[in-house]
C-alpha positions in Angstrom: 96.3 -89.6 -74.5 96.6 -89.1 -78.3 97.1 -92.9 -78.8 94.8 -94.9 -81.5 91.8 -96.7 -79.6 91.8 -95.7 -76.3 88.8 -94.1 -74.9 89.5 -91.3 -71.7 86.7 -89.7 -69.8 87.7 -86.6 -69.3 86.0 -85.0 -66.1 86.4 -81.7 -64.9 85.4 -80.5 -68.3 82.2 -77.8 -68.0 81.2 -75.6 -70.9 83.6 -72.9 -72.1 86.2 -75.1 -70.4 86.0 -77.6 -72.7 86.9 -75.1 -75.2 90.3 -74.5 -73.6 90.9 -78.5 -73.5 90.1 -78.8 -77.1 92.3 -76.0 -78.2 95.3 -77.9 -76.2 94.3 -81.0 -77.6 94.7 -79.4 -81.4 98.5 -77.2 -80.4 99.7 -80.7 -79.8 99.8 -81.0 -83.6 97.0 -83.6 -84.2 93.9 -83.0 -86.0 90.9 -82.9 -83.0 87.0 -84.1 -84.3 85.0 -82.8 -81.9 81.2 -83.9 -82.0 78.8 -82.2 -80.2 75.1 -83.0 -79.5 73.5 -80.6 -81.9 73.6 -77.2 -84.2 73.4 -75.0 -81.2 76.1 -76.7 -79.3 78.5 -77.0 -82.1 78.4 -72.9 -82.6 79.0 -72.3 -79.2 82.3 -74.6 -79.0 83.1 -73.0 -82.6 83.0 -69.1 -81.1 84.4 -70.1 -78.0 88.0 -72.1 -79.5 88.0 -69.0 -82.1 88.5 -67.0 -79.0 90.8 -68.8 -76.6 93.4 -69.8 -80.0 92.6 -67.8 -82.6 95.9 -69.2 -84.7 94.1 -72.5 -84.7 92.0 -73.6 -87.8 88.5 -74.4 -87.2 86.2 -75.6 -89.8 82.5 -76.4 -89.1 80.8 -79.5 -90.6 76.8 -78.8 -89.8 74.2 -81.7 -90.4 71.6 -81.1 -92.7 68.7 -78.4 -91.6 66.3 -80.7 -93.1 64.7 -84.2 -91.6 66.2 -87.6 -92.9 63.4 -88.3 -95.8 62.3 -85.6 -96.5 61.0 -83.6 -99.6 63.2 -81.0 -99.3 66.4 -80.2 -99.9 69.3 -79.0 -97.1 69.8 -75.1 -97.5 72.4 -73.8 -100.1 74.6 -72.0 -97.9 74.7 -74.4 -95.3 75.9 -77.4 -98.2 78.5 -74.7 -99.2 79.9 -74.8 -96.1 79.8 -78.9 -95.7 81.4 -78.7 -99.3 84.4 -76.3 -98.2 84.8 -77.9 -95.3 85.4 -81.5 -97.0 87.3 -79.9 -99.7 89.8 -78.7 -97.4 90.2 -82.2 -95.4 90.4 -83.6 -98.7 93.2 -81.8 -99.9 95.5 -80.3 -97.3 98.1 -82.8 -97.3 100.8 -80.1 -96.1 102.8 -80.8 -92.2 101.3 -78.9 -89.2 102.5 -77.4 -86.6 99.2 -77.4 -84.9 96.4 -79.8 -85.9 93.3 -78.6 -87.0 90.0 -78.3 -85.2 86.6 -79.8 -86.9 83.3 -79.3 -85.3 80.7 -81.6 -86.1 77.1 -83.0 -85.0 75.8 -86.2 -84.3 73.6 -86.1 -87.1 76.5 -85.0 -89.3 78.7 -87.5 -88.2 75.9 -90.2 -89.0 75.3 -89.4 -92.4 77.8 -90.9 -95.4 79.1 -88.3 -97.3 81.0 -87.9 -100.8 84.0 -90.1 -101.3 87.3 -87.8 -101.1 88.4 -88.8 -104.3 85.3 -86.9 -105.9 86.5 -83.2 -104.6 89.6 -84.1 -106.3 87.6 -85.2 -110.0 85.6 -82.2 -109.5 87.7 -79.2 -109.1 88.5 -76.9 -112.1 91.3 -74.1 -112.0 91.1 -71.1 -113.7 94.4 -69.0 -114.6 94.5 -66.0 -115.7 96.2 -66.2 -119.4 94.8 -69.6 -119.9 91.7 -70.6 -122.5 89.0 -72.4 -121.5 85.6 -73.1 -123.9 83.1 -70.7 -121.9 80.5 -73.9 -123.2 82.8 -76.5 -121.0 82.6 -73.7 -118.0 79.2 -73.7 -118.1 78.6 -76.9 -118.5 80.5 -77.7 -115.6 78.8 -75.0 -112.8 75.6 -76.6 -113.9 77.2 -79.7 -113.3 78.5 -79.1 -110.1 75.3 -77.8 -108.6 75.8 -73.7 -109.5 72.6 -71.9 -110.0 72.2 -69.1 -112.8 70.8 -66.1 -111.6 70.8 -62.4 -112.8 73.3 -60.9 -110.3 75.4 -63.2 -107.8 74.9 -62.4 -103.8 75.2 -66.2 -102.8 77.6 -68.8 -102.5 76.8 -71.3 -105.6 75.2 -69.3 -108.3 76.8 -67.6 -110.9 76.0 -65.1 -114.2 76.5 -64.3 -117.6 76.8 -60.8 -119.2 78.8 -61.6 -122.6 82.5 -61.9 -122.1 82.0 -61.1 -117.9 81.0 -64.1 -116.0 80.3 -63.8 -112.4 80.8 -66.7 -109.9 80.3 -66.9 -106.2 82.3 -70.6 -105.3 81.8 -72.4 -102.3 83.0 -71.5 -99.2 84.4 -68.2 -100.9 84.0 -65.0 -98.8 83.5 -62.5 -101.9 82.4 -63.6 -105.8 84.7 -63.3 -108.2 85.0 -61.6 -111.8 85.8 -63.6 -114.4 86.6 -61.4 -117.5 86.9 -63.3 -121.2 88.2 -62.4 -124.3 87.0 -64.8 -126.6 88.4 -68.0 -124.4 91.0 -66.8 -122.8 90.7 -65.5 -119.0 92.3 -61.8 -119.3 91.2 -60.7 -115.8 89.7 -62.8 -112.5 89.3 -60.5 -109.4 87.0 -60.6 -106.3 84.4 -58.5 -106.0 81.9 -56.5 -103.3 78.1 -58.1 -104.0 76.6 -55.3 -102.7 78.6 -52.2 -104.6 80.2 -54.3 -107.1 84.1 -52.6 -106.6 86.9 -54.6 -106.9 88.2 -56.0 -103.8 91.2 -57.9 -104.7 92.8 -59.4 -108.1 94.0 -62.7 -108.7 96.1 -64.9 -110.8 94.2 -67.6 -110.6 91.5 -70.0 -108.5 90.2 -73.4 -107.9 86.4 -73.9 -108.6 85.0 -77.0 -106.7 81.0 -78.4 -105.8 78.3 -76.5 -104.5 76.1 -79.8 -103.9 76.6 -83.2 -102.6 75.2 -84.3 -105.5 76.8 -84.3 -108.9 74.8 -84.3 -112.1 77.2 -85.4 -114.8 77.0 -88.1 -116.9 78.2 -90.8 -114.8 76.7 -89.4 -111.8 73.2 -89.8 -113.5 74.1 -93.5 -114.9 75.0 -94.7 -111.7 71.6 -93.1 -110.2 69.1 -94.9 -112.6 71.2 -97.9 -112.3 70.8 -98.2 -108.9 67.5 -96.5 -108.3 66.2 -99.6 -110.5 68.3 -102.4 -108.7 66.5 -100.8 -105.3 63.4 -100.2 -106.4 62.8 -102.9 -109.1 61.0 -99.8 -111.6 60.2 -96.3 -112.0 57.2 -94.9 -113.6 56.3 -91.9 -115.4 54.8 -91.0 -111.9 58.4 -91.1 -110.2 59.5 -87.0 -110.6 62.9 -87.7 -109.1 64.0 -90.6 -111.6 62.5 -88.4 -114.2 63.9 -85.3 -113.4 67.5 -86.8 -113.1 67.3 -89.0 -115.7 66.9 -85.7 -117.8 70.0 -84.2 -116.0 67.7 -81.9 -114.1 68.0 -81.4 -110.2 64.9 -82.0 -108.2 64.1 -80.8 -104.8 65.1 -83.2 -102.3 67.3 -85.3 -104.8 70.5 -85.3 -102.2 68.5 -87.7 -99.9 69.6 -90.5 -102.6 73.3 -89.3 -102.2 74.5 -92.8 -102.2 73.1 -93.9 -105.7 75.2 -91.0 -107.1 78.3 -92.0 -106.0 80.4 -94.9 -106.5 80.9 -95.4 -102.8 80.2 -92.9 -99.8 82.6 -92.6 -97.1 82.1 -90.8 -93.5 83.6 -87.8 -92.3 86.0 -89.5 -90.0 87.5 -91.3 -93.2 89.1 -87.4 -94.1 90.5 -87.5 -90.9 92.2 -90.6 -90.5 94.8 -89.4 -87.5 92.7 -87.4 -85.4 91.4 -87.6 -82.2 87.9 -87.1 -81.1 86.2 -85.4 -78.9 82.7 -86.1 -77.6 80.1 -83.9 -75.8 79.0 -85.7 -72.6 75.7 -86.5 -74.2 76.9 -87.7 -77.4 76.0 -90.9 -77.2 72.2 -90.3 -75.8 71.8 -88.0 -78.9 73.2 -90.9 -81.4 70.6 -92.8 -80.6 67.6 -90.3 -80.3 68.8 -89.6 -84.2 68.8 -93.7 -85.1 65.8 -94.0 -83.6 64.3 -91.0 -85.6 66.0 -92.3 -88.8 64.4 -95.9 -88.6 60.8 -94.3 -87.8 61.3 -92.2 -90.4 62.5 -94.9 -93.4 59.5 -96.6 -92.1 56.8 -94.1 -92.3 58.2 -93.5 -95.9 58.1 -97.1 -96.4 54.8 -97.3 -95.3 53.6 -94.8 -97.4 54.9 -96.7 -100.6 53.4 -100.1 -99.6 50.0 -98.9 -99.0 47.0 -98.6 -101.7 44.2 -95.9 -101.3 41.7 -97.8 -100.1 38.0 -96.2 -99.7 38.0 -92.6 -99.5 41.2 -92.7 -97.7 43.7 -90.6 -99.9 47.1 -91.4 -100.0 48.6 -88.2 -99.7 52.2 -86.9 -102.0 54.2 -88.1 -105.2 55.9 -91.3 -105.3 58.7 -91.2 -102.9 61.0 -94.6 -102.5 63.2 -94.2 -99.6 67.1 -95.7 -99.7 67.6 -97.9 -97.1 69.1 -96.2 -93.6 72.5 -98.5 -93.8 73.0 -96.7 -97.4 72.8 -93.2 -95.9 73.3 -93.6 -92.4 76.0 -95.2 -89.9 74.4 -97.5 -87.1 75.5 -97.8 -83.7 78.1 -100.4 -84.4 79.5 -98.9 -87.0 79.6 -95.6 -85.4 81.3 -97.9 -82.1 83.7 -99.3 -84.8 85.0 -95.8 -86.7 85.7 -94.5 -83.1 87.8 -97.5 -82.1 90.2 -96.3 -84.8 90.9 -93.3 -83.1 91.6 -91.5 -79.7 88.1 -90.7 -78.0 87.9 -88.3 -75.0 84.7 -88.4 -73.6 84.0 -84.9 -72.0 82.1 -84.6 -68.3 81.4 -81.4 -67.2 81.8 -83.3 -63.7 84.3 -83.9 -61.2 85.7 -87.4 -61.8 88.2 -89.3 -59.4 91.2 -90.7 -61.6 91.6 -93.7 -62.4 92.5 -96.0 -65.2 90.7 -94.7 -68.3 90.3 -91.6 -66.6 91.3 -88.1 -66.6 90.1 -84.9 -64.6 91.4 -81.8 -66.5 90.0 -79.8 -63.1 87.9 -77.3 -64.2 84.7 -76.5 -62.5 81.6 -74.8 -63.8 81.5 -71.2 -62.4 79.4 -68.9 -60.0 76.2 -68.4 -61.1 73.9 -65.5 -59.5 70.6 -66.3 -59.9 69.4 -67.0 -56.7 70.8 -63.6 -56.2 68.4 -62.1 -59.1 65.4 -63.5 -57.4 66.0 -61.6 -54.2 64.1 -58.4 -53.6 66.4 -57.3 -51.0 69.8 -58.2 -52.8 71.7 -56.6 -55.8 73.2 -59.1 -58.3 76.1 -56.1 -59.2 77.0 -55.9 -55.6 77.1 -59.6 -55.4 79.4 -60.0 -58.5 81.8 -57.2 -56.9 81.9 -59.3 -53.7 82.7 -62.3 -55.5 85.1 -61.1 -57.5 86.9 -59.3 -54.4 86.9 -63.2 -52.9 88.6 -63.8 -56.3 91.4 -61.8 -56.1 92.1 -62.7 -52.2 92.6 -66.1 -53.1 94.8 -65.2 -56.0 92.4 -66.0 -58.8 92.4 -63.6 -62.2 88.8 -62.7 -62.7 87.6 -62.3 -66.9 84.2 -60.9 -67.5 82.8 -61.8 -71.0 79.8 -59.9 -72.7 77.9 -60.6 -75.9 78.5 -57.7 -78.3 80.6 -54.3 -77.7 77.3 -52.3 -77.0 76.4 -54.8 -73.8 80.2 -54.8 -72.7 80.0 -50.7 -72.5 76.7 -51.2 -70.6 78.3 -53.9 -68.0 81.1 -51.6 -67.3 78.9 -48.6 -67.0 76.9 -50.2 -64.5 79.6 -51.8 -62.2 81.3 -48.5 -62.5 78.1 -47.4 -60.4 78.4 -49.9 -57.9 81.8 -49.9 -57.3 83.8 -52.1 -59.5 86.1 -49.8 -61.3 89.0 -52.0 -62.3 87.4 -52.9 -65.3 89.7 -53.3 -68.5 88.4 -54.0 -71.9 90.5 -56.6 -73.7 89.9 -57.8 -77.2 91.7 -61.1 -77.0 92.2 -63.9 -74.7 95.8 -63.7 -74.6 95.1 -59.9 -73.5 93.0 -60.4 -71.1 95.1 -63.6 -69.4 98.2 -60.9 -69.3 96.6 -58.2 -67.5 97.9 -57.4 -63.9 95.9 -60.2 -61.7 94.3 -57.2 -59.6 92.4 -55.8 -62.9 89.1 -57.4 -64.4 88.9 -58.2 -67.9 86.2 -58.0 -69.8 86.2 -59.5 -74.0 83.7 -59.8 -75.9 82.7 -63.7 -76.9 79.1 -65.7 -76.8 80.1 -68.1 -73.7 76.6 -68.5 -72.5 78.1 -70.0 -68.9 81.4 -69.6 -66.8 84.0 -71.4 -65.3 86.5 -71.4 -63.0 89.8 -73.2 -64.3 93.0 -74.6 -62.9 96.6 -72.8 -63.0 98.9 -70.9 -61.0 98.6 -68.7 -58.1 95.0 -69.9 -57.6 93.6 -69.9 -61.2 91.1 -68.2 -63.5 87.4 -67.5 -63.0 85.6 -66.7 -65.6 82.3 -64.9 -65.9 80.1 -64.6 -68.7 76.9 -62.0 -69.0 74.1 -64.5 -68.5 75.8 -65.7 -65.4 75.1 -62.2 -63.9 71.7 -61.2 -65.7 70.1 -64.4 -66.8 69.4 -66.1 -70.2 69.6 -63.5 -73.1 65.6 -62.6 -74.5 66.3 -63.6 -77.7 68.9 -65.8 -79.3 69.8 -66.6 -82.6 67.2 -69.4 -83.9 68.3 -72.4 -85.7 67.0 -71.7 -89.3 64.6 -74.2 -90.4 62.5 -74.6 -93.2 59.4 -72.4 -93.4 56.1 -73.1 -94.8 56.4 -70.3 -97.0 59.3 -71.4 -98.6 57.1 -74.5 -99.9 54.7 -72.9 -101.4 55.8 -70.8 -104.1 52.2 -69.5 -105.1 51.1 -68.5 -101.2 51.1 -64.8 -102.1 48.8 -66.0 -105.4 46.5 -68.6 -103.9 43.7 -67.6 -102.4 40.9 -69.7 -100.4 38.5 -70.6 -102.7 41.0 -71.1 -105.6 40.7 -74.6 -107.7 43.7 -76.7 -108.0 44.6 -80.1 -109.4 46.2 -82.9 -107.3 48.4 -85.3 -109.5 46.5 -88.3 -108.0 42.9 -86.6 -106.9 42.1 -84.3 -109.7 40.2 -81.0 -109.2 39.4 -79.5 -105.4 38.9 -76.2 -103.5 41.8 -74.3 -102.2 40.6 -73.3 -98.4 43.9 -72.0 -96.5 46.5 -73.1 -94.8 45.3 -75.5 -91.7 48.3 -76.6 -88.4 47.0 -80.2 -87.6 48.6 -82.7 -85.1 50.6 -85.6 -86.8 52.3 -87.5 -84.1 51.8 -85.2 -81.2 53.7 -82.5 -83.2 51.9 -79.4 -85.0 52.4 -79.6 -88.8 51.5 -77.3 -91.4 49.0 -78.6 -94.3 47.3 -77.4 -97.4 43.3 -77.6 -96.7 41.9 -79.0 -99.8 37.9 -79.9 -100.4 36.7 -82.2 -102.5 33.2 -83.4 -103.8 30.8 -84.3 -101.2 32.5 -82.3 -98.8 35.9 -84.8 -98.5 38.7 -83.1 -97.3 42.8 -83.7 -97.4 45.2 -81.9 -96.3 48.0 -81.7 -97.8 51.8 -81.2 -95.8 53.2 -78.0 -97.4 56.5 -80.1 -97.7 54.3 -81.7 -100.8 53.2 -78.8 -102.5 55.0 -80.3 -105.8 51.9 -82.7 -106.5 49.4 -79.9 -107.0 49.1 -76.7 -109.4 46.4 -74.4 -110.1 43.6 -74.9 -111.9 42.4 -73.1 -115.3 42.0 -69.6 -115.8 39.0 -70.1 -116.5 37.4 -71.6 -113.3 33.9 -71.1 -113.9 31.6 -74.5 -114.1 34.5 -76.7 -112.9 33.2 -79.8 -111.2 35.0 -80.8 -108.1 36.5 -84.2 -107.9 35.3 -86.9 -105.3 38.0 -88.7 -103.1 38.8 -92.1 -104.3 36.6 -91.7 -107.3 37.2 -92.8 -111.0 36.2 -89.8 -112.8 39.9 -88.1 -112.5 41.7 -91.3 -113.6 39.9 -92.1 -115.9 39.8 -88.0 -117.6 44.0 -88.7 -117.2 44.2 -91.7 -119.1 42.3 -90.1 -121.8 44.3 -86.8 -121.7 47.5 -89.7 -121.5 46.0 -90.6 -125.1 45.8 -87.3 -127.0 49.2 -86.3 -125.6 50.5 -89.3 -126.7 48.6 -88.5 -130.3 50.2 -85.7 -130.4 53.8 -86.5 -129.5 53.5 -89.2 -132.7 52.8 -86.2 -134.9 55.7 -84.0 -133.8 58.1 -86.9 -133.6 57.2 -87.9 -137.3 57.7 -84.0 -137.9 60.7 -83.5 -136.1 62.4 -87.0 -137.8 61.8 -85.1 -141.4 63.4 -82.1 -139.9 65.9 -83.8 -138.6 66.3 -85.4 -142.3 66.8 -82.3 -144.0 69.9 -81.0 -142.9 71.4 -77.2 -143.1 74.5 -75.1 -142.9 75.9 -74.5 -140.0 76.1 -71.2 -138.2 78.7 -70.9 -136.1 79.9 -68.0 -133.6 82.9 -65.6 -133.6 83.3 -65.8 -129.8 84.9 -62.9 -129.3 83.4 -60.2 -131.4 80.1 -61.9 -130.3 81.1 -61.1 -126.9 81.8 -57.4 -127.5 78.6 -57.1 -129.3 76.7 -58.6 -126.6 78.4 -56.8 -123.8 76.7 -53.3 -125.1 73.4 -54.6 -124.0 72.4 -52.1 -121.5 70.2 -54.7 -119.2 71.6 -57.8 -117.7 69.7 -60.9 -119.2 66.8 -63.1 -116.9 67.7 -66.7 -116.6 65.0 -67.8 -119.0 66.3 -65.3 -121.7 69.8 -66.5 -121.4 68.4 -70.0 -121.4 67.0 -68.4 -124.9 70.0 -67.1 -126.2 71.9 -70.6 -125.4 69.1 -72.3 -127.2 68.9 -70.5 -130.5 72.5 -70.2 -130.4 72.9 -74.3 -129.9 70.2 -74.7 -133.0 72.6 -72.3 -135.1 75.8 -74.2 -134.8 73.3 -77.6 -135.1 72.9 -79.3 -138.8 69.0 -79.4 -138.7 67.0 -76.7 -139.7 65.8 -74.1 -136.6 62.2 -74.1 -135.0 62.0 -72.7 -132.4 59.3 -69.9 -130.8 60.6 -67.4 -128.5 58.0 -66.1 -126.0 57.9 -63.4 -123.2 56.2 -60.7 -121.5 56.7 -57.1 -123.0 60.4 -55.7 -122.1 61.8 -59.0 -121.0 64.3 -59.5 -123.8 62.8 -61.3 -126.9 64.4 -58.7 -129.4 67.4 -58.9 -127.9 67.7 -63.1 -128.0 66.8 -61.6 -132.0 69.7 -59.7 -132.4 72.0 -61.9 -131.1 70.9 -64.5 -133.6 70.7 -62.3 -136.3 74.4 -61.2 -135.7 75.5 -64.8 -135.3 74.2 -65.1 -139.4 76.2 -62.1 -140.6 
């Protein structure tokens, strides 16, 4: 069974029960992939192994909550937990016992990911006694995909308040407190987000990634270098290639995760030994997902190769996709990676055995829903009956509800109809040891029962939508909103002006769902002279902005008309005027020459930290800035600006007590 390229159908093997197989797989001391058909599936195997072996380690590897091409980029906290996940395959090298359990997708398990040599080039430890530049620490959170914020509540972003710098690393439960003196790390402890009390101190800890996607020097050479072999150029209407070329992330940027990296590997390369384990529709969902990748690359595609022509606008920024071999596995290499390894097929069926196959004999469980449906019959009754036939034929009967509150209600109410051996039980290994006359009932999302194999007739097992039907409401897979597009909704009203990047100026008339493909998208409806209209996906919101303050005899564009292009090229001109100016002014600067100013970090620390407020990311961006030009050899010029109250004297102070 554990035995490199073989491939077992397992039968016998229903949902919940699988859980139990997968859990027996992993005590046998090999590592166990298991790949299920999507996000939903995944969580439910996740919750259920966490319950029948709790000793075991699980880690979940999610796909990307975003479509292959798209504009967006995958949600933070769902990376962080790719990252930690990797990280952790990457570098446990230590004996087991017991193997490990890794939940996947088939999306996941299609898509290339980081090489595991990168975790290793990328992790920084921090001890407690040791100095380290606060520059090079900063240098490499922004580096590794941290985001500075003003107080840290998420996984990848981190703050500054003089010598105290908060960080919340991937795949951490709690931040941590990293407290400075000058360069040396005097204290590091974790932290409560919410109340801000010390939770636990530390000696030391190992900082590592928040993104797929690296933005350090190489990182970026190896981008441009290969973004140009692909794509033969890039223009000053490319916003990714200019964006990273400046070492700035852009929204949507890890959709080129190959061009950062000197190679991409696949998950299955961190897990060279284990065995794998495949839902029963695995396959049927690989190629749904291929066959949505290759429309995909080709719509995108499609989109690059064709011209405005007429008053057809060619909606969104320049997007060149990377070819689907580059970011995805295809079915032969998917068929190939397996072969390494030890595949069990899972089949919530019966299956005879035979050579290549195994029935583990469990069978899905009683269901009551015919029952429900019958005026005349009561599905509490029913369930006492059946679990009295239970017990006659020597079966243990476990119960399962969704929470503790819906457990108390289950017990209250077959209380009233007669089933009083009822015995809560907070584990599996609880509830298994229980006298075989009592009920258990645990507390666990299975969404559907099962009846499994064993001694003195067995275990049935039945779960609360088996006895009252589908929940109401379930937890929905997070997706991307509209709203989290646009980030002027609340300040755009219909009517408004804006200017598209490629159409010029048009009218602002709501948000409008249209049919693309048979599917209902959101989109942006924009007017234009002579009544033309486009509208725009909300996923492209970057190509427009708002017009002028002063929106008072503005002329509206026409569709496919010259007038915009030919006011840009113009505008192109003057810019480019003036850029010759300040270049020639910024060379004599430049020239000149001055003292430099540098800072006493640790007395600038202790003046800094009796600031009472904590400082906005743009002010610490200030403070960074003037304190860079300081320690420079040209002279300073630079113009601080801000609303009232937000900072500017103190970005002041701070330079004035850097000069003393």
């Amino acid at each position: 069974m554990s035995r490199k390229n073989t491939r077992t159908l397992i039968g016998g093997a229903p949902e919940g029960f699988d859980a139990l197989f997968i859990a027996a797989l992993a005590e046998g001391g090999q590592d166990v992939m298991v790949v299920a058909r999507d996000d939903v599936h995944m969580a439910r195997k996740a919750e259920a192994v966490a319950f029948f072996a709790p000793i075991l380690q699980c880690l979940e590897f999610p796909a990307w909550d975003c479509l292959p091409y798209d504009r967006v980029s995958p949600r933070g906290q769902l990376v962080n937990r790719r990252i930690d996940t990797l990280a952790r395959l990457a570098e446990d090298k230590q004996p087991k016992k017991a193997g490990r359990i890794i939940l996947t997708t088939v999306s996941a398990m299609l898509q290339r990911v980081p090489p595991r040599q990168g975790f290793a080039d990328s992790a920084l430890t921090l001890e407690v006694g040791k100095r380290l530049d606060p520059g090079e620490l900063d240098q490499f959170l922004l580096a590794n995909g941290y985001f500075r914020s003003d107080t840290v509540m998420e996984p990848g972003e981190f703050a500054k308040r003089g010598g105290i710098v908060d960080i919340f690393p991937a795949g951490a439960e709690a931040p941590l407190r990293l407290d400075f003196f000058g360069d040396e790390l005097e204290g590091l402890r974790a932290f409560d987000a919410a109340t801000q009390r010390t939770t636990e101190t530390r000696t030391s800890t190992v900082l590592r990634p928040v993104s797929e996607v690296l933005l350090d020097e190489a990182s970026i050479t190896r981008f441009r270098s290969g973004y140009r072999v692909l794509f033969a150029k890039a223009g000053d209407d490319d916003p990714l290639y200019g964006a990273v070329s400046s070492g700035h992330r852009h929204i949507g940027m890890e959709h080129w995760l190959p061009l950062f990296h000197e190679r991409v590997e696949t998950l299955l390369d961190y897990l060279p030994g284990a065995q794998v384990v495949l839902d029963h529709r695995a396959e049927e969902a690989r190629d749904a997902r291929l066959e949505l990748i290759a429309e995909y690359y080709l719509t995108r595609r499609g989109f690059v190769d064709t011209k405005p022509k007429g008053g057809l606008a060619q909606v969104g920024a320049v997007y060149h996709p990377v070819p689907p071999e580059a970011m995805f596995l295809d079915a032969r290499e998917w068929d190939d990676l397996l072969g390494g390894h030890a595949v069990h097929l899972l089949s919530p069926f019966a299956a005879p055995e035979s050579t290549g196959v195994t029935d583990v004999g469990g069978r899905g469980g009683h269901d009551f829903a015919d029952i429900r449906v019958r005026p005349d019959a009561n599905v509490f009754d029913a369930l006492g009956d059946h679990v009295h036939d239970c017990h006659s034929e020597g079966r243990r009967v476990v119960l399962t509800a969704f929470s503790q509150g819906s457990r108390d209600r289950l017990v209250s109410m077959l209380n009233d109809h007669g089933l009083e051996n009822l015995v809560p039980a907070d584990t599996w290994a609880e509830a298994i040891n229980l006298d075989a006359k009592l009920v258990a009932i645990c507390v666990v999302g299975l969404e559907h029962g099962f009846v499994a194999p064993g001694p003195d007739g067995g275990l049935a097992v039945i779960t609360e939508p088996d006895i009252l039907g589908e929940r109401m409401t379930r937890p929905s897979k997070a997706r991307v909103r509209p709203e989290n597009f646009i980030a002027e909704a609340s300040a755009l009203s219909s009517g408004d002006l804006v200017v598209h990047v490629e159409h010029g100026i048009g009218r602002f008339e709501g948000l409008q769902t249209i049919e693309v493909g048979g599917a209902p998208h959101d989109c942006l409806k924009l007017v234009y002279g002579g009544g033309d209209k486009l509208f725009l996906p909300v996923e492209n919101i970057d190509v427009i902005t708002r017009f002028g303050s002063e929106e008072a005899g503005a002329n509206l564009d026409r569709l496919g008309g010259a007038a915009w292009q030919s006011r840009k090229a113009r505008m192109k001109g003057r810019i480019r005027d003036m850029a010759e100016e300040l270049i020639r002014i910024a060379a004599a600067r430049e020239l000149q020459g001055t003292k430099r100013i540098t800072v006493e970090q640790g007395l600038y620390d202790e003046f800094s930290a009796r600031f009472a407020f904590t400082e906005t990311d743009d002010q610490a961006r200030a403070i960074d800035d003037t304190l860079k030009d300081l320690a420079g050899n040209r002279s300073m010029d630079r113009l601080i600006c801000g609303d009232v109250g937000f900072g500017k004297t103190e970005v002041a102070l701070r330079a004035a007590f850097a000069t003393v």
